[in-house]
CHARMM-style PDB file with segment names, atoms N, HN, CA, C and O in Angstrom:
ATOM      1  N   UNK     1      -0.845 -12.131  -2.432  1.00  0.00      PROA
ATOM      2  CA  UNK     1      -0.629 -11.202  -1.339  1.00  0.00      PROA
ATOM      3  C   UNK     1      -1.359 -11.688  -0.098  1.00  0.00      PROA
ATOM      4  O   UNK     1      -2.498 -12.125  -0.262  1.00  0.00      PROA
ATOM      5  N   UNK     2      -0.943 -11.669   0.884  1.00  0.00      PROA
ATOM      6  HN  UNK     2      -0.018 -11.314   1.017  1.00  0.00      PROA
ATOM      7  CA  UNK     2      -1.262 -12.136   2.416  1.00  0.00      PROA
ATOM      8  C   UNK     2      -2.641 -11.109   2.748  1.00  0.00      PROA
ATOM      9  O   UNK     2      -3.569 -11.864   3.039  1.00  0.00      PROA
ATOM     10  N   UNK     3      -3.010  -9.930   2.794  1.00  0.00      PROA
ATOM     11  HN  UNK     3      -2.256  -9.317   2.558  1.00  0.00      PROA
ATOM     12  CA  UNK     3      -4.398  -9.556   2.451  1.00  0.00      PROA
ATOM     13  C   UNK     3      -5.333  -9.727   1.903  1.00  0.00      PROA
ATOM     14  O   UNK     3      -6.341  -9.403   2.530  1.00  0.00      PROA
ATOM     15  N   UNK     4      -5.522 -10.237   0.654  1.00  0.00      PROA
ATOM     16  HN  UNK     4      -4.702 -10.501   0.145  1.00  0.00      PROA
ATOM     17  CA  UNK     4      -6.377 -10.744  -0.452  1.00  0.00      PROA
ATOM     18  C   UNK     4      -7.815 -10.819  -0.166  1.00  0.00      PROA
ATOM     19  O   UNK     4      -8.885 -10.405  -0.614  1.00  0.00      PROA
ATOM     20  N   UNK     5      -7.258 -11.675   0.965  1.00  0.00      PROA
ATOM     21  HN  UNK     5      -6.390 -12.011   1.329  1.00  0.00      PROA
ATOM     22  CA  UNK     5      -9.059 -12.184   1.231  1.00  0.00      PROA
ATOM     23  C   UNK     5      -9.505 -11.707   2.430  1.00  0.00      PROA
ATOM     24  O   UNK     5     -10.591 -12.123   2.836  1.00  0.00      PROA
ATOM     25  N   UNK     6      -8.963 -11.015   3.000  1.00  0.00      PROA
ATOM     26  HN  UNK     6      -8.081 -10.677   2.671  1.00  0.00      PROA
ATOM     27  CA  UNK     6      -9.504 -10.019   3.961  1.00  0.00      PROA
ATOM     28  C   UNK     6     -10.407  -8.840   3.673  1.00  0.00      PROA
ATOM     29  O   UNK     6     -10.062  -7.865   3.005  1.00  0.00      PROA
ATOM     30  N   UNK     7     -11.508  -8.998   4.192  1.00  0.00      PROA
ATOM     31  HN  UNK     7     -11.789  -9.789   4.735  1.00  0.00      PROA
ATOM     32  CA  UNK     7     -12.776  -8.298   4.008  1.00  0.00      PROA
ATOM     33  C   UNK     7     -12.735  -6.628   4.602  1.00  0.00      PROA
ATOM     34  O   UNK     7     -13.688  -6.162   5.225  1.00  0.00      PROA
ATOM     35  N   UNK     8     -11.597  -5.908   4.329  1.00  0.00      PROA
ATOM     36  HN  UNK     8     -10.822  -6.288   3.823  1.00  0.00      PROA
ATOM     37  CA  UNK     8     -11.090  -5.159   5.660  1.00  0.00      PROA
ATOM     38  C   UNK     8     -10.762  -4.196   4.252  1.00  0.00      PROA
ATOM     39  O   UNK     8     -10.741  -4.812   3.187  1.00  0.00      PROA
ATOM     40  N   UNK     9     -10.521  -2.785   4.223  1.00  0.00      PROA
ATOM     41  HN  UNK     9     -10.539  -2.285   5.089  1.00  0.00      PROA
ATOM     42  CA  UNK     9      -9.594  -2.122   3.342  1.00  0.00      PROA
ATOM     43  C   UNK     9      -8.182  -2.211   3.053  1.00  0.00      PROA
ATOM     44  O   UNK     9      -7.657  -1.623   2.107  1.00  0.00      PROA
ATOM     45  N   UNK    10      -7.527  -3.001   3.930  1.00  0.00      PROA
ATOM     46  HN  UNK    10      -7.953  -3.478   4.699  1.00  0.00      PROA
ATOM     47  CA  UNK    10      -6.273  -3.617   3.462  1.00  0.00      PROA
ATOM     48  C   UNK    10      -6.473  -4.521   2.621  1.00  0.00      PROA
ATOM     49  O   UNK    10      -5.559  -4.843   1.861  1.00  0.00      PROA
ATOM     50  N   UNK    11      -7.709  -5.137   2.566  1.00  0.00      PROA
ATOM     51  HN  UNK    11      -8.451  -4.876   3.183  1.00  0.00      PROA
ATOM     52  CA  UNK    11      -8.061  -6.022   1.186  1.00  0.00      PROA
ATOM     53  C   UNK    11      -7.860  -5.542  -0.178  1.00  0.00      PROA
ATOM     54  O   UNK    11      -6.970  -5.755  -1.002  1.00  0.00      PROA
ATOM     55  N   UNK    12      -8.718  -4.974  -0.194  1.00  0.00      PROA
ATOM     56  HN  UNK    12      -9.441  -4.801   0.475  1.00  0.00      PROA
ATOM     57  CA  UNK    12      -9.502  -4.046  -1.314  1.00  0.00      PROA
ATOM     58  C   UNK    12      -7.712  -3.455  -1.931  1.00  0.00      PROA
ATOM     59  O   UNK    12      -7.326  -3.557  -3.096  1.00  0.00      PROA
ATOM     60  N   UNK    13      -6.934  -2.891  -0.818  1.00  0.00      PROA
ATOM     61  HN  UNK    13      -7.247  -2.808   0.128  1.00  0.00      PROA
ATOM     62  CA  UNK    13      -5.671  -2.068  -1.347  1.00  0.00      PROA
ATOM     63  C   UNK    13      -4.481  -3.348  -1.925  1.00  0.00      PROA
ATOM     64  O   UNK    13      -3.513  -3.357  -2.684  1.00  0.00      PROA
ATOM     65  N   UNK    14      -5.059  -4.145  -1.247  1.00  0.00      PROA
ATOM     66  HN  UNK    14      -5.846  -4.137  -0.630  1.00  0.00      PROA
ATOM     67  CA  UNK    14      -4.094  -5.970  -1.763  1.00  0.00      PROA
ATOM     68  C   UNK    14      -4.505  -6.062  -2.742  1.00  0.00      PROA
ATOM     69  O   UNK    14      -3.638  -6.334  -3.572  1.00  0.00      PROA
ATOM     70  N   UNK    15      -5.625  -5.955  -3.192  1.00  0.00      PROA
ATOM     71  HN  UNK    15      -6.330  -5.734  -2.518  1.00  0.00      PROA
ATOM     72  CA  UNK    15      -6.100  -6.439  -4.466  1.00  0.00      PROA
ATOM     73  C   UNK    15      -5.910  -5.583  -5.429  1.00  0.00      PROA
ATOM     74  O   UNK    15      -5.658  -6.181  -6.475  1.00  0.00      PROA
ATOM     75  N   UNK    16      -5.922  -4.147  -5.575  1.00  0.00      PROA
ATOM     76  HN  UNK    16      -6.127  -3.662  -4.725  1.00  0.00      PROA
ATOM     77  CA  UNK    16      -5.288  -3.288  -6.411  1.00  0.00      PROA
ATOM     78  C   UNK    16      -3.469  -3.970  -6.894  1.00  0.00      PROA
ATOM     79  O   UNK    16      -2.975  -4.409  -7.933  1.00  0.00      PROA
ATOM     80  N   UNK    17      -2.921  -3.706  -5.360  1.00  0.00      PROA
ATOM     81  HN  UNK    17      -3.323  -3.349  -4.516  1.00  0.00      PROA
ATOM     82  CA  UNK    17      -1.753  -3.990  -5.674  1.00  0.00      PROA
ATOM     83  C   UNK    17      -1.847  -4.875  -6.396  1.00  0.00      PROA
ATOM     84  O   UNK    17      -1.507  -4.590  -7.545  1.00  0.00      PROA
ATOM     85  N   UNK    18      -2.354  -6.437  -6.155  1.00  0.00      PROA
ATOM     86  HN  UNK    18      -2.630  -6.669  -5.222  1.00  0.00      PROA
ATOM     87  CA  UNK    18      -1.709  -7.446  -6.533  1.00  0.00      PROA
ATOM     88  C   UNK    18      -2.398  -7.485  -8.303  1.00  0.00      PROA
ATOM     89  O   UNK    18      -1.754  -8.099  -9.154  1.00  0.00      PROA
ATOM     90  N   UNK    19      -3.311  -6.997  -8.566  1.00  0.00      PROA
ATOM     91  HN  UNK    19      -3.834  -6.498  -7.875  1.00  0.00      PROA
ATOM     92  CA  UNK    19      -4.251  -7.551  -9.691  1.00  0.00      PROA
ATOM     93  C   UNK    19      -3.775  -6.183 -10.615  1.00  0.00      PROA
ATOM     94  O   UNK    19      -3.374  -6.429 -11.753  1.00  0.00      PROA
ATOM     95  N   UNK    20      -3.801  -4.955 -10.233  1.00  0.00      PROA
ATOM     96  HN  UNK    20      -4.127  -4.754  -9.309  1.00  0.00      PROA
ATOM     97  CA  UNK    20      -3.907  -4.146 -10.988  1.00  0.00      PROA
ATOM     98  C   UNK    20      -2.711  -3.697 -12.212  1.00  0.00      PROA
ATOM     99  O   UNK    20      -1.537  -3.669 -11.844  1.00  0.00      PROA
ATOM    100  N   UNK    21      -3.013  -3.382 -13.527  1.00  0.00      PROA
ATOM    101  HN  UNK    21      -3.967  -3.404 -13.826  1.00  0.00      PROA
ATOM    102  CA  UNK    21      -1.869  -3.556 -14.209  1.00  0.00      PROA
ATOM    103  C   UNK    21      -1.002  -2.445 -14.046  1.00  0.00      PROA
ATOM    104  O   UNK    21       0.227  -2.380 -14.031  1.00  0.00      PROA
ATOM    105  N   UNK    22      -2.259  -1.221 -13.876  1.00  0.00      PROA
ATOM    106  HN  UNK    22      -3.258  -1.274 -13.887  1.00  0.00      PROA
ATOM    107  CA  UNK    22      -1.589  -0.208 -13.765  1.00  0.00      PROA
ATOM    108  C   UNK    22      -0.844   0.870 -12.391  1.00  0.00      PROA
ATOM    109  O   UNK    22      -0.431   2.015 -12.210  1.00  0.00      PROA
ATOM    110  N   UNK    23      -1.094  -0.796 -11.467  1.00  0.00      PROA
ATOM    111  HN  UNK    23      -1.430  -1.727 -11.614  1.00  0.00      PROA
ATOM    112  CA  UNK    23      -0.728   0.023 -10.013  1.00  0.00      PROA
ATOM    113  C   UNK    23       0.702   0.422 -10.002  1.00  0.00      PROA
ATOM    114  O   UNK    23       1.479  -0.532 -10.023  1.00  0.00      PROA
ATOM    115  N   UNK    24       1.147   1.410  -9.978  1.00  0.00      PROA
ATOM    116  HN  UNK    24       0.516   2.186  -9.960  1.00  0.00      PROA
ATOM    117  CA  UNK    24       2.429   1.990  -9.720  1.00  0.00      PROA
ATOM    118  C   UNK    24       3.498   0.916  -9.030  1.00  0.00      PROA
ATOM    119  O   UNK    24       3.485   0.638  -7.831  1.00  0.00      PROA
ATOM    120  N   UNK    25       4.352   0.406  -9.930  1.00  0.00      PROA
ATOM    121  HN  UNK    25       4.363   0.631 -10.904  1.00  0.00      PROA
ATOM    122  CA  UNK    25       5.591  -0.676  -9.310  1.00  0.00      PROA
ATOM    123  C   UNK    25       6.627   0.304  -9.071  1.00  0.00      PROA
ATOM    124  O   UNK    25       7.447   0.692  -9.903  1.00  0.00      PROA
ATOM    125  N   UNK    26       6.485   0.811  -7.418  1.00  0.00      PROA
ATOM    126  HN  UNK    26       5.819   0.496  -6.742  1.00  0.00      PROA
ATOM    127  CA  UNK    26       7.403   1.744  -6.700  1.00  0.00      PROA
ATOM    128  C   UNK    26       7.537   1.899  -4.980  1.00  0.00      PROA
ATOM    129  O   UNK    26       6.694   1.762  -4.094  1.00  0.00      PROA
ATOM    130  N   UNK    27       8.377   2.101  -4.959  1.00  0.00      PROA
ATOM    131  HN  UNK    27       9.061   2.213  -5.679  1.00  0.00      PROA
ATOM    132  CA  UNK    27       8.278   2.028  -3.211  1.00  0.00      PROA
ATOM    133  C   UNK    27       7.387   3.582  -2.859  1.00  0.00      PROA
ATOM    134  O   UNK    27       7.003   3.855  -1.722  1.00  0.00      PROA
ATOM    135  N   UNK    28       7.147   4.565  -4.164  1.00  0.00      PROA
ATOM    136  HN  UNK    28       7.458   4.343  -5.087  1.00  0.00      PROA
ATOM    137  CA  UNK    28       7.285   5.702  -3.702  1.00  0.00      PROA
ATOM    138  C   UNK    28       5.714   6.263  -2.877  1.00  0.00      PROA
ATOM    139  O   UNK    28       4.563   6.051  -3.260  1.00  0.00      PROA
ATOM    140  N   UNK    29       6.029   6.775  -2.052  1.00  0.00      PROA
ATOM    141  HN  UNK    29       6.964   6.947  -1.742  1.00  0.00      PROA
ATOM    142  CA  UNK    29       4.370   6.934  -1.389  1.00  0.00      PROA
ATOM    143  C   UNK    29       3.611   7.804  -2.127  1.00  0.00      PROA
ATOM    144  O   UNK    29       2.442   7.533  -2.402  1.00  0.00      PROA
ATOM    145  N   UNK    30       4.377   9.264  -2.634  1.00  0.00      PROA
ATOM    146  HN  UNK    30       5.327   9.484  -2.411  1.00  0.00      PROA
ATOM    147  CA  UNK    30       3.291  10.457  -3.055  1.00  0.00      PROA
ATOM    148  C   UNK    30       2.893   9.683  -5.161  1.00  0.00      PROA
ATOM    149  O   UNK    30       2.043  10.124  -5.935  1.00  0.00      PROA
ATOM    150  N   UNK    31       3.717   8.716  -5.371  1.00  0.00      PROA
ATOM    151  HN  UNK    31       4.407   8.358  -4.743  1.00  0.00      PROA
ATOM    152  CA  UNK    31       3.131   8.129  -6.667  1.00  0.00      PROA
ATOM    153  C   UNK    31       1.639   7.322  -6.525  1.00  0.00      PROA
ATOM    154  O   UNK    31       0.581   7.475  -7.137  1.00  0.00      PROA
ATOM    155  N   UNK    32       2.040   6.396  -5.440  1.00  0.00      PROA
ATOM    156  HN  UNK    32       2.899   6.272  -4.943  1.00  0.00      PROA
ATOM    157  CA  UNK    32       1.452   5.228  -4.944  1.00  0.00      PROA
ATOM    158  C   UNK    32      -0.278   6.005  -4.681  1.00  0.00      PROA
ATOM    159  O   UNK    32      -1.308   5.782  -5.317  1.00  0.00      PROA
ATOM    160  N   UNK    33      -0.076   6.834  -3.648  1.00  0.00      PROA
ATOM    161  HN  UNK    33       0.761   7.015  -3.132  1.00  0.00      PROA
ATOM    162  CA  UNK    33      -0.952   7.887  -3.934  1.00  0.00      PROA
ATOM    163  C   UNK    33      -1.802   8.468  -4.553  1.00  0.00      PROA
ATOM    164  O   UNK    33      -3.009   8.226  -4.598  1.00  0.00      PROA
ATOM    165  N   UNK    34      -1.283   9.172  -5.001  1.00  0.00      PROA
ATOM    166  HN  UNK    34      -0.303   9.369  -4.964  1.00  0.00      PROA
ATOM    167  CA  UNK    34      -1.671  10.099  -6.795  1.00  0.00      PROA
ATOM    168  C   UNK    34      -2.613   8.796  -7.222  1.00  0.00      PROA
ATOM    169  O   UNK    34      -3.825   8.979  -7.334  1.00  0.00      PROA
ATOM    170  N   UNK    35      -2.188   7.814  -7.397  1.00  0.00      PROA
ATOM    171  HN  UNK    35      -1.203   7.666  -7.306  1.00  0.00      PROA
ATOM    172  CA  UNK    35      -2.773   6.907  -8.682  1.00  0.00      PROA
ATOM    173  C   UNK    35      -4.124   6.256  -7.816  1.00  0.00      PROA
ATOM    174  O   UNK    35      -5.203   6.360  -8.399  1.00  0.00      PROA
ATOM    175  N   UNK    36      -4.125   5.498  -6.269  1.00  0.00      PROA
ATOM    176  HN  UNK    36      -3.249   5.414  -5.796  1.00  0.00      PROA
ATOM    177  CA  UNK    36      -5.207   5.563  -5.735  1.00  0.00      PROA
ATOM    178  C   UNK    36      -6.220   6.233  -5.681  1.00  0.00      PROA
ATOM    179  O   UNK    36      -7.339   5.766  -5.897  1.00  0.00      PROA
ATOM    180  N   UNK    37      -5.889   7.925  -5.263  1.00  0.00      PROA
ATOM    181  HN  UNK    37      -4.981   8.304  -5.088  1.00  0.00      PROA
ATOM    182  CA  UNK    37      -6.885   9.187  -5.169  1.00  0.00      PROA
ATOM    183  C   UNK    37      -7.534   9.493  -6.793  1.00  0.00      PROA
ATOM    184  O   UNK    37      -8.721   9.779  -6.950  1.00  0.00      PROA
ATOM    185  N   UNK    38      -6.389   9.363  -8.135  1.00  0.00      PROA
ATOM    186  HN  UNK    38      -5.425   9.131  -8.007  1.00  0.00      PROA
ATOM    187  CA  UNK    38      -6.959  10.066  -9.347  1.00  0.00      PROA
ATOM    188  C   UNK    38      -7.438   8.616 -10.040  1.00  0.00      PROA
ATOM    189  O   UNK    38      -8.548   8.465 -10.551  1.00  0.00      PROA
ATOM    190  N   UNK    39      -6.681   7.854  -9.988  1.00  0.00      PROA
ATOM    191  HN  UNK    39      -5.780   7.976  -9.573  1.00  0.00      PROA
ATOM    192  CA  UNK    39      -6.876   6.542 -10.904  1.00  0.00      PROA
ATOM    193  C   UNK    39      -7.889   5.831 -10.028  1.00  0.00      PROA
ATOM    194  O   UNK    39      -8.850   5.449 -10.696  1.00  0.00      PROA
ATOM    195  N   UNK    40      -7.950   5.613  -9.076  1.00  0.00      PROA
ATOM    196  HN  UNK    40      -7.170   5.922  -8.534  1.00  0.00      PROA
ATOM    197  CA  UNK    40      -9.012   4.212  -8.438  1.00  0.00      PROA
ATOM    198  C   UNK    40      -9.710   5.134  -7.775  1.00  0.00      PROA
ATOM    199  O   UNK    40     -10.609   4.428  -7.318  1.00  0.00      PROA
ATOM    200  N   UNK    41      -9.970   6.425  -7.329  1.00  0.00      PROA
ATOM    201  HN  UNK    41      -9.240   6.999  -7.700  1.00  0.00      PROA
ATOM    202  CA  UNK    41     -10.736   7.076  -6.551  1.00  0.00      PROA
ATOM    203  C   UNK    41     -10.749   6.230  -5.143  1.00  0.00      PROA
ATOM    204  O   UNK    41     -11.855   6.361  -4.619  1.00  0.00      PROA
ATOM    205  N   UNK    42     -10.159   5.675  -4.621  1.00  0.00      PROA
ATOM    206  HN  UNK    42      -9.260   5.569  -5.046  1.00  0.00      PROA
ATOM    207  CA  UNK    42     -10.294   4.820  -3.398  1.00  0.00      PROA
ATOM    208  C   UNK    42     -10.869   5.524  -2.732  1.00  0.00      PROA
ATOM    209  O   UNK    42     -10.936   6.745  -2.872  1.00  0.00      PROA
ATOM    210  N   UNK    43     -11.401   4.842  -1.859  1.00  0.00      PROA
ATOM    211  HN  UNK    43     -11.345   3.850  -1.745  1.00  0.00      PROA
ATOM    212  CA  UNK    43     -12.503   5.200  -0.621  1.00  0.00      PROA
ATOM    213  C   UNK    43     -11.580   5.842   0.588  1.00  0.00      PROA
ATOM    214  O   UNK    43     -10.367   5.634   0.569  1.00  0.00      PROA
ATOM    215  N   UNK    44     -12.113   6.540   1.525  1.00  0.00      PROA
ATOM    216  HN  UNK    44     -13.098   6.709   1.541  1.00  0.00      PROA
ATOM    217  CA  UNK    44     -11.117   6.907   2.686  1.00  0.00      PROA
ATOM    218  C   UNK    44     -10.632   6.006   3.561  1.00  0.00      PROA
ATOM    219  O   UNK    44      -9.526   6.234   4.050  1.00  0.00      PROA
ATOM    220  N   UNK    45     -11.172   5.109   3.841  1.00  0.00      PROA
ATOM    221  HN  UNK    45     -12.070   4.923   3.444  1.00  0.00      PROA
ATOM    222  CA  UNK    45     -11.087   4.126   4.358  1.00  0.00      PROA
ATOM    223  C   UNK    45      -9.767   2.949   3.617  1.00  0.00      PROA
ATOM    224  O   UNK    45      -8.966   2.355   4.340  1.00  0.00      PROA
ATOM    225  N   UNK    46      -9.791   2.804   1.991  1.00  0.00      PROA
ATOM    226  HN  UNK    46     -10.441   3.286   1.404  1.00  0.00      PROA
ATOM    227  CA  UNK    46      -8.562   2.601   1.912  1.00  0.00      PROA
ATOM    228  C   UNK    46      -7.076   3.846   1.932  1.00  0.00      PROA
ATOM    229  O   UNK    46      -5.891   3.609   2.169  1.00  0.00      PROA
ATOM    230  N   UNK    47      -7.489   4.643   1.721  1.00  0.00      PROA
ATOM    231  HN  UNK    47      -8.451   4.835   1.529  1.00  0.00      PROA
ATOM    232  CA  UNK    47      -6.449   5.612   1.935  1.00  0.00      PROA
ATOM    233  C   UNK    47      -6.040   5.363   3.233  1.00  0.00      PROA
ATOM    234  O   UNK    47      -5.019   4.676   3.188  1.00  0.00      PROA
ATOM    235  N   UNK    48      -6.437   5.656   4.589  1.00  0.00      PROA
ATOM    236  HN  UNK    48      -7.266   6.214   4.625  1.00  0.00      PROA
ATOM    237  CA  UNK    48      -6.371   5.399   5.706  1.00  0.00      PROA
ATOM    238  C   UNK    48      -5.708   3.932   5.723  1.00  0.00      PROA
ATOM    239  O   UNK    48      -4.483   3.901   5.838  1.00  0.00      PROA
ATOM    240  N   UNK    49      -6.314   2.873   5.633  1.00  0.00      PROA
ATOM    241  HN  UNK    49      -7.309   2.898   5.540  1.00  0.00      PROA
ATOM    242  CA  UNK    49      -5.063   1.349   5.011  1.00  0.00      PROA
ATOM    243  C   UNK    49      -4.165   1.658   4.294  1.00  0.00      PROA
ATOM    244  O   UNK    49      -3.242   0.910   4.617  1.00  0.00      PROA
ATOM    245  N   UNK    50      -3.609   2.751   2.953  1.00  0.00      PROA
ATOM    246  HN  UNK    50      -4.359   3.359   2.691  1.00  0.00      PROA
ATOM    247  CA  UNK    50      -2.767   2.756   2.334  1.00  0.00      PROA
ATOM    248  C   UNK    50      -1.805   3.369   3.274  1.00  0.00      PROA
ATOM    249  O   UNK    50      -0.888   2.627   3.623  1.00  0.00      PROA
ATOM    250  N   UNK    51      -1.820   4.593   3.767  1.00  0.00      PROA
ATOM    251  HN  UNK    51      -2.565   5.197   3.483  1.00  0.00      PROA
ATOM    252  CA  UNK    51      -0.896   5.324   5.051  1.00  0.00      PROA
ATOM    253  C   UNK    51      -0.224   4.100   5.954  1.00  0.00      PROA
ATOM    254  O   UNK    51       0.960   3.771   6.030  1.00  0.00      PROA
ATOM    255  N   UNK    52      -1.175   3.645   6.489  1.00  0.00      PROA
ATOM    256  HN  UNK    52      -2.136   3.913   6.428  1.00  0.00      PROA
ATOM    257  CA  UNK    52      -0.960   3.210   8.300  1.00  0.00      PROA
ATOM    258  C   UNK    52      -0.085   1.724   7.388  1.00  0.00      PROA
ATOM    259  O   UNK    52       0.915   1.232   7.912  1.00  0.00      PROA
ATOM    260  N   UNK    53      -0.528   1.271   6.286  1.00  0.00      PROA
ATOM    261  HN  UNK    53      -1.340   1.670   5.861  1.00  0.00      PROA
ATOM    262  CA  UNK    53       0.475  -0.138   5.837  1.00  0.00      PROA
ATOM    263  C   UNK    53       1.918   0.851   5.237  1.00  0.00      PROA
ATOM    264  O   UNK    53       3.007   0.479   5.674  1.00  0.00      PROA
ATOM    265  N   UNK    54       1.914   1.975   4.343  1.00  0.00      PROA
ATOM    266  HN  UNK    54       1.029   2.277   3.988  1.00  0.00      PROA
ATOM    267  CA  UNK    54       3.238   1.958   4.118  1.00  0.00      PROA
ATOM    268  C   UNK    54       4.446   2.671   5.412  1.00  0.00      PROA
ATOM    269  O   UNK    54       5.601   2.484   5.797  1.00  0.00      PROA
ATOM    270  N   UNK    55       3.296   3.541   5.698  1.00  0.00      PROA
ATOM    271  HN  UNK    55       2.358   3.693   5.386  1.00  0.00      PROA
ATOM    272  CA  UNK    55       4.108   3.947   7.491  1.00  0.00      PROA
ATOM    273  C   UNK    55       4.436   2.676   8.119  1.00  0.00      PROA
ATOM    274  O   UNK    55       5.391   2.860   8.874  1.00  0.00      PROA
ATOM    275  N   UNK    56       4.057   1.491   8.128  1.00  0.00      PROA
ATOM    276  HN  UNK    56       3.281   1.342   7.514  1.00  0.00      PROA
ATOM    277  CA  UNK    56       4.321  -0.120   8.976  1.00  0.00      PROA
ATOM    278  C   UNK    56       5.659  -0.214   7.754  1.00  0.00      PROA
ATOM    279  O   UNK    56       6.793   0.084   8.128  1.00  0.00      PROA
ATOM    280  N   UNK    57       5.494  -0.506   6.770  1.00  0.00      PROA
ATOM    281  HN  UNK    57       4.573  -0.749   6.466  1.00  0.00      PROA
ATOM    282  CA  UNK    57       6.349  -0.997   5.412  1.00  0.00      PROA
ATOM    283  C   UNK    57       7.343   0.341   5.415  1.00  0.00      PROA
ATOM    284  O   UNK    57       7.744   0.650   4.293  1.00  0.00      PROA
ATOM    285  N   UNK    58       7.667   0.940   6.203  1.00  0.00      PROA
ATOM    286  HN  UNK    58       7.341   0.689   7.114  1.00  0.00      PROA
ATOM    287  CA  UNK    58       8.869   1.931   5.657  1.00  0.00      PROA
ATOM    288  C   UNK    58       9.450   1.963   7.450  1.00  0.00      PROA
ATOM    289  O   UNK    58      10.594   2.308   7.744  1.00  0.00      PROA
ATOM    290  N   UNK    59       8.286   1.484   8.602  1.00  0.00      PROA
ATOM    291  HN  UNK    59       7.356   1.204   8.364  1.00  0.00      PROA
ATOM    292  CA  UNK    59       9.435   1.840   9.640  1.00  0.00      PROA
ATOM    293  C   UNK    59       9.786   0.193  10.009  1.00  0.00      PROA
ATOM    294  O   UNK    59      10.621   0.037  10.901  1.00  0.00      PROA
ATOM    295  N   UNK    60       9.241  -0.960   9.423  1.00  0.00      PROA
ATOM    296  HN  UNK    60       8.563  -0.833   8.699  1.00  0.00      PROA
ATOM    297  CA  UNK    60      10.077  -1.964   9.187  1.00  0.00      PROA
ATOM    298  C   UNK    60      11.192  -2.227   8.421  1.00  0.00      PROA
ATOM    299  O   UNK    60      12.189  -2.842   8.800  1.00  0.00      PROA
ATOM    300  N   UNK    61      10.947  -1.616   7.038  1.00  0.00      PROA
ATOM    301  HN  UNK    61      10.137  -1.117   6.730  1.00  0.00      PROA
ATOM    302  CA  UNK    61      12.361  -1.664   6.285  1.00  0.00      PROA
ATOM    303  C   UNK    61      13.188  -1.189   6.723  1.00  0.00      PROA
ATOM    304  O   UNK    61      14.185  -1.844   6.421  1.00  0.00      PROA
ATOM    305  N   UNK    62      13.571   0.072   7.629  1.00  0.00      PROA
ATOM    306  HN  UNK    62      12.761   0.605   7.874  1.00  0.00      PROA
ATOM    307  CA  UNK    62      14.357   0.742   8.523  1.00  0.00      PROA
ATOM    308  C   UNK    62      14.990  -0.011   9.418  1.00  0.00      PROA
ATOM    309  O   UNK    62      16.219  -0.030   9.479  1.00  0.00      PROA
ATOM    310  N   UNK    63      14.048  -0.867  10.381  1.00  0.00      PROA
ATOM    311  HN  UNK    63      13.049  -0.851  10.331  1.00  0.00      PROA
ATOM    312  CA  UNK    63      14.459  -1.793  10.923  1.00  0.00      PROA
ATOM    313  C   UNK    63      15.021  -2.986  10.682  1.00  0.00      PROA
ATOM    314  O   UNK    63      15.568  -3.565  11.621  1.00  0.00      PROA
ATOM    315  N   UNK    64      14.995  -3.513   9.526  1.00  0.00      PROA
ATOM    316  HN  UNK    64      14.551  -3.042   8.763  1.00  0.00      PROA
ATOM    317  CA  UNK    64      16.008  -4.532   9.053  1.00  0.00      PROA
ATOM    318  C   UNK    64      17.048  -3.535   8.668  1.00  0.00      PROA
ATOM    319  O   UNK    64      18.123  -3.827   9.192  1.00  0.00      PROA
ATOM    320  N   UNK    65      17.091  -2.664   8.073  1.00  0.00      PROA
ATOM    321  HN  UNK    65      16.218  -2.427   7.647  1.00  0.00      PROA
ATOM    322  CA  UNK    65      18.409  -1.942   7.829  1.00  0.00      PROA
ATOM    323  C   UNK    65      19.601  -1.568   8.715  1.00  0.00      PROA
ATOM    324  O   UNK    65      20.816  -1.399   8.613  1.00  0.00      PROA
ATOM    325  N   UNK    66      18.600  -1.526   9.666  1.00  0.00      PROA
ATOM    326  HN  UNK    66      17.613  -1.664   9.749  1.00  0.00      PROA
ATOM    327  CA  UNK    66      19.824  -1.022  11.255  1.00  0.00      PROA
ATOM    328  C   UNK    66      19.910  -2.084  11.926  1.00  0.00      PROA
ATOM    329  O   UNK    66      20.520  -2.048  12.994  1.00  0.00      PROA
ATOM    330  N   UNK    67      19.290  -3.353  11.442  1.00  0.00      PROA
ATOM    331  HN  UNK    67      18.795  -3.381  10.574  1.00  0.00      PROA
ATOM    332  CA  UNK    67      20.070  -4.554  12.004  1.00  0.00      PROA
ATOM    333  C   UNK    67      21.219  -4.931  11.538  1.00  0.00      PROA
ATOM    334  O   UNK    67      22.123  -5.457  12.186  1.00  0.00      PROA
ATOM    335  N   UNK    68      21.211  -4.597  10.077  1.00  0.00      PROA
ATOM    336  HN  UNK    68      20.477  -4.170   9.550  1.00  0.00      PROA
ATOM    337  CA  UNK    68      22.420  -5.615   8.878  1.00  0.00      PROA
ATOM    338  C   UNK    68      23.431  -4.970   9.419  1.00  0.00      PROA
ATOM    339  O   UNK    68      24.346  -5.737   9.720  1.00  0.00      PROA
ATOM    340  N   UNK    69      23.758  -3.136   9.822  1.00  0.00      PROA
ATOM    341  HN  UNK    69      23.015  -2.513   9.577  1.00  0.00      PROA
ATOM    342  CA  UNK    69      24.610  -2.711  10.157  1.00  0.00      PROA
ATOM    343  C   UNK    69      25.284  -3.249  11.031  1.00  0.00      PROA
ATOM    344  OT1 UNK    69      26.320  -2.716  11.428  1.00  0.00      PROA
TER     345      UNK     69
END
C-alpha cells in the first residue's frame, strides 16, 4: 500500500488494511468502521484518516464513473 511507511495516521490505517487478516474486505464504510472503533479501538486521529481517505476514495470513484459515461 502507497501509505505504509508514512509516519502520519494514514499509516497506521495502511497498515491495518494491508496486514490485517481480519480487516473487513468491503467497500462498505459503516463495516469498515464498526471493526476499527470495536476491533482495533483506533485512535481519533485514525478515524479522522479513515473518513477524510474514504470520503477522497468514494468522491474519486464517482469521478471515474461519470467519465466512462
Amino acid at each position: 500500500m502507497k501509505f505504509e511507511d508514512v509516519e502520519l495516521p494514514i499509516g497506521n490505517l495502511a497498515i491495518h488494511a494491508a496486514h490485517d487478516e481480519k480487516f473487513p474486505n468491503t467497500r462498505d464504510f459503516d463495516v469498515i468502521l464498526c471493526y476499527l472503533v470495536h476491533e482495533v479501538k483506533a485512535s481519533t486521529k485514525v478515524m479522522v484518516a479513515f473518513e477524510a481517505t474514504f470520503r477522497y476514495y468514494k468522491d474519486s470513484s464517482s469521478l471515474k464513473l461519470r467519465s466512462i459515461k
